[in-house]
C-alpha positions as CSV (number, residue, x, y, z in Angstrom):
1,X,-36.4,-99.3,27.5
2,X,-39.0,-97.3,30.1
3,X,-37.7,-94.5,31.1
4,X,-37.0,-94.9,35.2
5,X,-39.8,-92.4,36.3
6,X,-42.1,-93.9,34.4
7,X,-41.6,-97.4,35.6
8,X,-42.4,-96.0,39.3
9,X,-46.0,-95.3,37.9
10,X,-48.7,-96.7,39.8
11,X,-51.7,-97.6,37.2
12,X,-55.0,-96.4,37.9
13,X,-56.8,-97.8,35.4
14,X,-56.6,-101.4,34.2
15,X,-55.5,-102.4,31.2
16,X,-58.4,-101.6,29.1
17,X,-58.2,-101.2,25.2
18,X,-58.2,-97.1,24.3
19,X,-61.0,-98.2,22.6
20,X,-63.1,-98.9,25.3
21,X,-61.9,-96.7,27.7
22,X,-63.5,-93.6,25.4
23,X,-66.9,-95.8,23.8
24,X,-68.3,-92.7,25.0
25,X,-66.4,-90.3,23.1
26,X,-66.8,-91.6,19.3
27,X,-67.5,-94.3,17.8
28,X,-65.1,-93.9,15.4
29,X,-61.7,-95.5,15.7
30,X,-59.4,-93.7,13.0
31,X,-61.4,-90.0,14.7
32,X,-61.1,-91.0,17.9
33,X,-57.4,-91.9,17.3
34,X,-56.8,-88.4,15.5
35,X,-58.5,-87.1,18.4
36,X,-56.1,-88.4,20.8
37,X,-53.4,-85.5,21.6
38,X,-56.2,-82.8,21.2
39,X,-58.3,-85.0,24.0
40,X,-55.0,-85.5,26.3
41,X,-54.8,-81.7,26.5
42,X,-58.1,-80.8,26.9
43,X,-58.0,-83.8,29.7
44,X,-54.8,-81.7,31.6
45,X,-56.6,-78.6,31.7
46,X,-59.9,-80.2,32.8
47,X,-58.0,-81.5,35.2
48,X,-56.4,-78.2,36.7
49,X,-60.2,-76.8,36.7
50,X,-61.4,-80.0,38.4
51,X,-58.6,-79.8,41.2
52,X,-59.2,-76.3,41.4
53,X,-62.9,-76.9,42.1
54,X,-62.4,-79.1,45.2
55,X,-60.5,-76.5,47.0
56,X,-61.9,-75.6,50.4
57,X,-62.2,-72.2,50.0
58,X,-62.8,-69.3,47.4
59,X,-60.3,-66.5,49.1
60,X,-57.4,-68.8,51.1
61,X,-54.7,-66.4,50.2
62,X,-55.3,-65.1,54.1
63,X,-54.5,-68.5,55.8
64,X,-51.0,-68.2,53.4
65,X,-47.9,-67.2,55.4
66,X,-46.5,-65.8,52.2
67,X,-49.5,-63.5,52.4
68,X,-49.6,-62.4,55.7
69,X,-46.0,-60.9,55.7
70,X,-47.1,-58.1,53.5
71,X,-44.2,-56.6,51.5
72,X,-43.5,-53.0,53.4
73,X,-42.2,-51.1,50.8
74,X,-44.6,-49.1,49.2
75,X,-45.1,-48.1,45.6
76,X,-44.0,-44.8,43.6
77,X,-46.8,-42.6,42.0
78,X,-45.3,-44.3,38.5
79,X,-45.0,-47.4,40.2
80,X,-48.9,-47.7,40.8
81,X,-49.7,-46.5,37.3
82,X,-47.6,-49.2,35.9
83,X,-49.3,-51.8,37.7
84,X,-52.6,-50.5,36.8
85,X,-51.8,-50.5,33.3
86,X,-50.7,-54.0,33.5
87,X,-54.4,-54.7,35.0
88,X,-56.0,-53.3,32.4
89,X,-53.9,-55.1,29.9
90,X,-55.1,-58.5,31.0
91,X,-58.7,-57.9,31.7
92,X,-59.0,-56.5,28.2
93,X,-57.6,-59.9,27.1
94,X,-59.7,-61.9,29.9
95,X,-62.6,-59.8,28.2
96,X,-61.6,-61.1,24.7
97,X,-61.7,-64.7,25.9
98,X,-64.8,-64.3,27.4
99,X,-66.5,-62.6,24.7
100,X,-65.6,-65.8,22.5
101,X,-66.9,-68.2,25.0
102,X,-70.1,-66.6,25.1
103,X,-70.4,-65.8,21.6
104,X,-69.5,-68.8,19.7
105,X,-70.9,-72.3,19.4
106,X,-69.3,-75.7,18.8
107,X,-67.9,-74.8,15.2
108,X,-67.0,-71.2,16.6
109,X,-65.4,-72.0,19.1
110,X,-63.1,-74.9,17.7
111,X,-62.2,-72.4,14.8
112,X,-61.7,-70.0,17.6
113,X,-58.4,-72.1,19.6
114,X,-55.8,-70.0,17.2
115,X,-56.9,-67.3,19.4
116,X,-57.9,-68.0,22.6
117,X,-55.1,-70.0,23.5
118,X,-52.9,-66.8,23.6
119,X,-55.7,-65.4,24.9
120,X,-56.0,-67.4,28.0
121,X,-52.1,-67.3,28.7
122,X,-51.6,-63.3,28.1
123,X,-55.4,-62.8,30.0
124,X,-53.7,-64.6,33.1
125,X,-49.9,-63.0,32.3
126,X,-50.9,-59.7,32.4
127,X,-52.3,-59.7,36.2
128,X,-49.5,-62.2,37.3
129,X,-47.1,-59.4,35.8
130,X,-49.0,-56.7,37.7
131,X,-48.0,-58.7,41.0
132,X,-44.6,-59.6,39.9
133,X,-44.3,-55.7,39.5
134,X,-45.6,-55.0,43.1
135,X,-42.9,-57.4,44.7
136,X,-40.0,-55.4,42.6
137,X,-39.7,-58.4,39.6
138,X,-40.2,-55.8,36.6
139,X,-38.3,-58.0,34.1
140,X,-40.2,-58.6,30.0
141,X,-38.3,-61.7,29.7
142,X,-40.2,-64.9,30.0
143,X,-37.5,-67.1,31.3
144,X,-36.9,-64.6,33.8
145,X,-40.7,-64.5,34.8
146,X,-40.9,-68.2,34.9
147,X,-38.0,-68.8,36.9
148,X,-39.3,-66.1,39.8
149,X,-42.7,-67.1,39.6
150,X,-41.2,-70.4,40.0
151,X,-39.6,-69.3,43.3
152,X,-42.5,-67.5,44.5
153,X,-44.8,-71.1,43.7
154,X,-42.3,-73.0,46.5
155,X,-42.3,-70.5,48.5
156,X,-45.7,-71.0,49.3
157,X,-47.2,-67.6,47.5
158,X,-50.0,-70.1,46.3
159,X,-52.7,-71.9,47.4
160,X,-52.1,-76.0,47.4
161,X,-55.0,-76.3,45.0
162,X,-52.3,-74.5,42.3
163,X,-49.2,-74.6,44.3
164,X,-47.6,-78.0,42.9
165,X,-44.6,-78.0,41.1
166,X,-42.1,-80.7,39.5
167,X,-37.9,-80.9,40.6
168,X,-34.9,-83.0,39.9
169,X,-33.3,-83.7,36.9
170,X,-34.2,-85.6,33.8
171,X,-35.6,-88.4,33.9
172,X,-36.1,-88.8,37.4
173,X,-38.7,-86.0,38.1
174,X,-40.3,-85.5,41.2
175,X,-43.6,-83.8,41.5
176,X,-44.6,-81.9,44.9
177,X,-47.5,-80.9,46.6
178,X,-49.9,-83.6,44.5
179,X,-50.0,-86.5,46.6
180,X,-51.5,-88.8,44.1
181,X,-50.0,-87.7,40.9
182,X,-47.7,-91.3,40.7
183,X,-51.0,-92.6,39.5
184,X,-51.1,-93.4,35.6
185,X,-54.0,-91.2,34.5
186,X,-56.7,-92.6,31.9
187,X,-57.9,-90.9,28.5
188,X,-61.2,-89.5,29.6
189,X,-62.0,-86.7,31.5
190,X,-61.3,-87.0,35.3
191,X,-64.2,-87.2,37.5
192,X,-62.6,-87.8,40.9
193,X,-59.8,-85.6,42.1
194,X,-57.1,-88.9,42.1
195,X,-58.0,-88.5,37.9
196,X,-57.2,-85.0,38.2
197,X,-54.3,-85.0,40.2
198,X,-52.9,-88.2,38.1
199,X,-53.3,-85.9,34.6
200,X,-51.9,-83.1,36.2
201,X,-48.8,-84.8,37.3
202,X,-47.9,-86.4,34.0
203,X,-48.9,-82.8,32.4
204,X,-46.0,-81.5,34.6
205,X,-43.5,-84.8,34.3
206,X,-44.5,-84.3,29.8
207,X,-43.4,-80.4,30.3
208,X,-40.5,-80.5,32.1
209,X,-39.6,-83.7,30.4
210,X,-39.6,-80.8,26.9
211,X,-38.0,-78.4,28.8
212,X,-34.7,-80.2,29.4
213,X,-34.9,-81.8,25.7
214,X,-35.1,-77.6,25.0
215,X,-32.2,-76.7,27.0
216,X,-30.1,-79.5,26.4
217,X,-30.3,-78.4,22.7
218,X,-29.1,-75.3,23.6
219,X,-26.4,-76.1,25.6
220,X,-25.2,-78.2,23.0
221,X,-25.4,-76.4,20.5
222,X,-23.4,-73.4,22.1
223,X,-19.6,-74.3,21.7
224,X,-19.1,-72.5,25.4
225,X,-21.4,-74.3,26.9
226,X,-21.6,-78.1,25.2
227,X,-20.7,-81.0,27.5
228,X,-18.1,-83.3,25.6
229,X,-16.5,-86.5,25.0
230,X,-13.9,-86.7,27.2
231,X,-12.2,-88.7,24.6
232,X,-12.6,-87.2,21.5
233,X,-13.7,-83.6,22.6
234,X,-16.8,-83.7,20.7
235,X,-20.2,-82.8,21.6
236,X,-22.3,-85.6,23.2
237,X,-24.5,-87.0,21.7
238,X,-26.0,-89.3,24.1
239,X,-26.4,-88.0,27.6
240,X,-26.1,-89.9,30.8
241,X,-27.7,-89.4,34.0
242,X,-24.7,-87.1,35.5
243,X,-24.8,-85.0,32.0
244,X,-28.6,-84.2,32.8
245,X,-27.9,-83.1,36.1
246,X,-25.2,-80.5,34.9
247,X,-28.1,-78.8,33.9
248,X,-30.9,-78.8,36.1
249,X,-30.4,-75.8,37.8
250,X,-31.3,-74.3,34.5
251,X,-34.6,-75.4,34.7
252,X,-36.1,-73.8,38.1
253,X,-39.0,-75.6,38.4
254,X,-41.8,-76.5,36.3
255,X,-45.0,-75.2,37.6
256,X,-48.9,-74.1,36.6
257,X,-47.5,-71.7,34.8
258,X,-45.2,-73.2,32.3
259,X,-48.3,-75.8,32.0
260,X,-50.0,-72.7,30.7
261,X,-46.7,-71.6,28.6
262,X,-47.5,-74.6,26.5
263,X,-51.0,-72.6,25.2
264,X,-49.1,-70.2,23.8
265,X,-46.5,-72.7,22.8
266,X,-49.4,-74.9,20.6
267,X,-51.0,-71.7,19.2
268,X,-47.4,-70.6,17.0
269,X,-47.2,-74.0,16.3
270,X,-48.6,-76.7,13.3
271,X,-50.2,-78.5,16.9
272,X,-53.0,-76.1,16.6
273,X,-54.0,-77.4,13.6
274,X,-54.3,-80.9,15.4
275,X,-56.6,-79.8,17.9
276,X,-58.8,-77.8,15.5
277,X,-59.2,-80.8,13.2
278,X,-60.2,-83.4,16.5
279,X,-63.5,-84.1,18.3
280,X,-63.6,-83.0,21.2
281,X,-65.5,-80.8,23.4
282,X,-64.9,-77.6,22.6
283,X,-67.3,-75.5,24.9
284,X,-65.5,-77.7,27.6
285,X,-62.4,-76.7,26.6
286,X,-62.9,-73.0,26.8
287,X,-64.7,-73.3,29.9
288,X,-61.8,-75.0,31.6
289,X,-59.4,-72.3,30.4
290,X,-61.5,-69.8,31.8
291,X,-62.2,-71.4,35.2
292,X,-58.2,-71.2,35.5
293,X,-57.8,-67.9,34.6
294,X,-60.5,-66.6,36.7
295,X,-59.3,-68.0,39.9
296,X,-55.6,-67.5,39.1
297,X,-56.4,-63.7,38.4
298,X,-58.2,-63.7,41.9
299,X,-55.5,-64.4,43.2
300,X,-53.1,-62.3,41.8
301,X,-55.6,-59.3,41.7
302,X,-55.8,-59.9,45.8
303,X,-51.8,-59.3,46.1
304,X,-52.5,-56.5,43.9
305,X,-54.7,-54.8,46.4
306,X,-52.7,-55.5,49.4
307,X,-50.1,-53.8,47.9
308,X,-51.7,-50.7,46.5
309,X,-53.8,-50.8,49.6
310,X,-57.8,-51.8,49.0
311,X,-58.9,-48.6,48.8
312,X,-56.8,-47.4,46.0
313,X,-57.9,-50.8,44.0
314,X,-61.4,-50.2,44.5
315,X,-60.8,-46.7,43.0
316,X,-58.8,-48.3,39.9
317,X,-62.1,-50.6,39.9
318,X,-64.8,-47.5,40.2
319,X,-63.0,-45.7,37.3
320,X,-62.9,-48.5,34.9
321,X,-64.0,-48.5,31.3
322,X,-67.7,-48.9,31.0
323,X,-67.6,-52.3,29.6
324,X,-65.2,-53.6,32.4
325,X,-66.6,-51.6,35.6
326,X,-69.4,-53.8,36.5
327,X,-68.4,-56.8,35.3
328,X,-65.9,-59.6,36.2
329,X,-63.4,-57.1,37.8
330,X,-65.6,-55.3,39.9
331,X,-67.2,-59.0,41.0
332,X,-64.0,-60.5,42.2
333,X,-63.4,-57.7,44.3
334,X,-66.3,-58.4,46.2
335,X,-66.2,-62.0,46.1
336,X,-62.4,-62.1,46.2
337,X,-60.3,-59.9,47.0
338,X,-62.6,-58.0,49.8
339,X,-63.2,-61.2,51.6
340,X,-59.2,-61.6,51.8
341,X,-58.3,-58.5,52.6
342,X,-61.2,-57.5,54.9
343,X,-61.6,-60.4,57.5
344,X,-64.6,-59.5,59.4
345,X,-66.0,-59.6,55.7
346,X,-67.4,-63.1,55.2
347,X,-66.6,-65.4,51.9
348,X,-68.7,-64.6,49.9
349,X,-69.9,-67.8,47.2
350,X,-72.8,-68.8,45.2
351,X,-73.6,-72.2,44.9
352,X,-73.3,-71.8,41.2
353,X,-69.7,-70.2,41.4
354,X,-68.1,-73.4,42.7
355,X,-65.3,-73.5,40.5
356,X,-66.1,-77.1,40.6
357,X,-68.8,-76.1,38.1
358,X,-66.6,-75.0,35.6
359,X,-68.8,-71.6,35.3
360,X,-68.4,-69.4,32.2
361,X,-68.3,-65.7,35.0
362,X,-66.4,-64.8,37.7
């Protein structure tokens, strides 16, 4: 039996054999069908880059509400030097990524996914912990990150081009801010921003959809917590629709950054394996990751400043090691983070730094 959110899917695509919808990609059934999970996940995080890329503009933090009601309290001494070490932490690890991506060709750089998988989540986790630190959220557990970033996503902290998010309970997920993400998305890269939003959408409805499987486990498995048979006092082992909803609220919501949870989630896992052993595009691949992490650490870097105040960050910039002063750091303060905070300072973009472009610098 469908499950009922998938049966309110509107195809895209018609009902073309797998075969022919990726001629392009091999020519080899039993490869290409091998292929097929490692080419669904490069496909989601194409598709985050892609939707990123047809964003309006490069710093729209300032047009945010969120952002304009600057937090007033204002940092301890300690306080500062915490954040900044947080900084550091995850542009050493952007630096790693990077280093990879420029090093390493085709063979490299499949090779290379038992590494910079982590690399991409902890390289974007380390500058959204800096921020969660400057709005008081100081907590090292995950679940307690996710379920405030969560919050801060619904808020409206976010630009739309990143600020979608899937509610409700299991199965019937709902997924905000992505107008066309009811679409049924295809298997090959999306080149139109209705592919991209389609993959995205099912990336968020597959996630949370593992999420509650996750927690339902747990519950059940805890004799305190298990939902049971009224009539024999047992454990259930088939849930209904109102046993699901007990635990929703346990959830939060599922947002970009659980999406990137499941990097780090596929890199401790046999999945990796999968993916090293496929044929895909692997120079795509990190490409993608590090189009995400470069405009999600904008982002967070430009809350950063507002809250240490921009002089102070271009100080922490100025006094950088040498092999992170004048590099991406220092060039998304001035094409960034300046142009947010300063608004007589105009955007400053490159035709070749459209994140459309999936460019390997900041």
């Amino acid at each position: 039996m469908k499950k009922e959110h998938e049966a309110c899917i509107i195809p895209l695509f018609g009902a073309a054999p797998v075969a022919e919808q990726t001629a392009e990609a091999t020519t080899d059934p039993e490869t290409w069908r091998k292929s097929i999970p490692a080419q669904v996940f490069l496909n989601y995080f194409h598709a985050i880059a892609y939707h990123l890329g047809q964003a309006d503009d490069a710093a729209p933090l300032r047009q945010l509400p969120f952002f304009r009601e600057a937090p007033t309290a204002t940092l301890s001494e300690e306080e500062q030097a915490e954040v900044i070490r947080l900084l550091l932490t995850g542009w050493s690890t952007e630096y790693a990524l990077r280093a990879t991506a420029e090093l390493g060709d085709e063979n490299y750089l499949r090779n290379a996914l038992h590494w910079t998988f982590p690399q991409a989540y902890y390289a974007i986790f380390g500058v959204l912990d800096a921020f969660l630190h400057t709005r008081g959220i100081k907590s090292r557990n995950a679940a307690v990150v996710a379920r405030e970033v969560g919050r801060l996503v619904v808020r409206g902290a976010y630009p739309r081009a990143i600020g979608y998010y899937a509610a409700g309970h299991y199965p019937d997920f709902a997924v905000q801010r992505l107008p066309l993400a009811a679409y049924k998305p295809g298997l090959n890269l999306a080149g139109k921003d209705i592919e991209a939003q389609a993959q995205i959408g099912q990336f968020l409805r597959t996630t949370r959809r593992l999420k509650a499987t996750a927690v339902r486990q747990q519950v059940q498995a805890n004799p305190n917590t298990a939902i049971r048979s009224a009539r024999t006092g047992q454990p259930l082992d088939k849930w209904k629709t109102q046993h699901w909803q007990q635990i929703t609220w346990r959830l939060g919501y599922t947002t970009i950054f659980d999406l990137l949870g499941r990097l780090r989630i596929s890199a401790t896992s046999r999945e990796i394996e999968r993916y090293v052993e496929a044929e895909i595009d692997y120079t795509h691949f990190h490409e993608s990751l590090l189009t995400i992490v470069r405009y999600l650490n904008g982002i967070h870097e430009a809350y950063v400043a507002q809250a240490l105040g921009l002089q102070k960050y271009r100080e922490v910039i100025a006094t950088l090691p040498a092999h992170l002063r004048d590099y991406f750091p220092a060039e998304r303060l001035k094409m960034v983070v300046e142009p947010t905070l300063v608004t007589e300072v105009p955007l400053m973009r490159r035709a070749d730094d459209r994140l459309s472009a999936l460019p390997m610098a900041a």
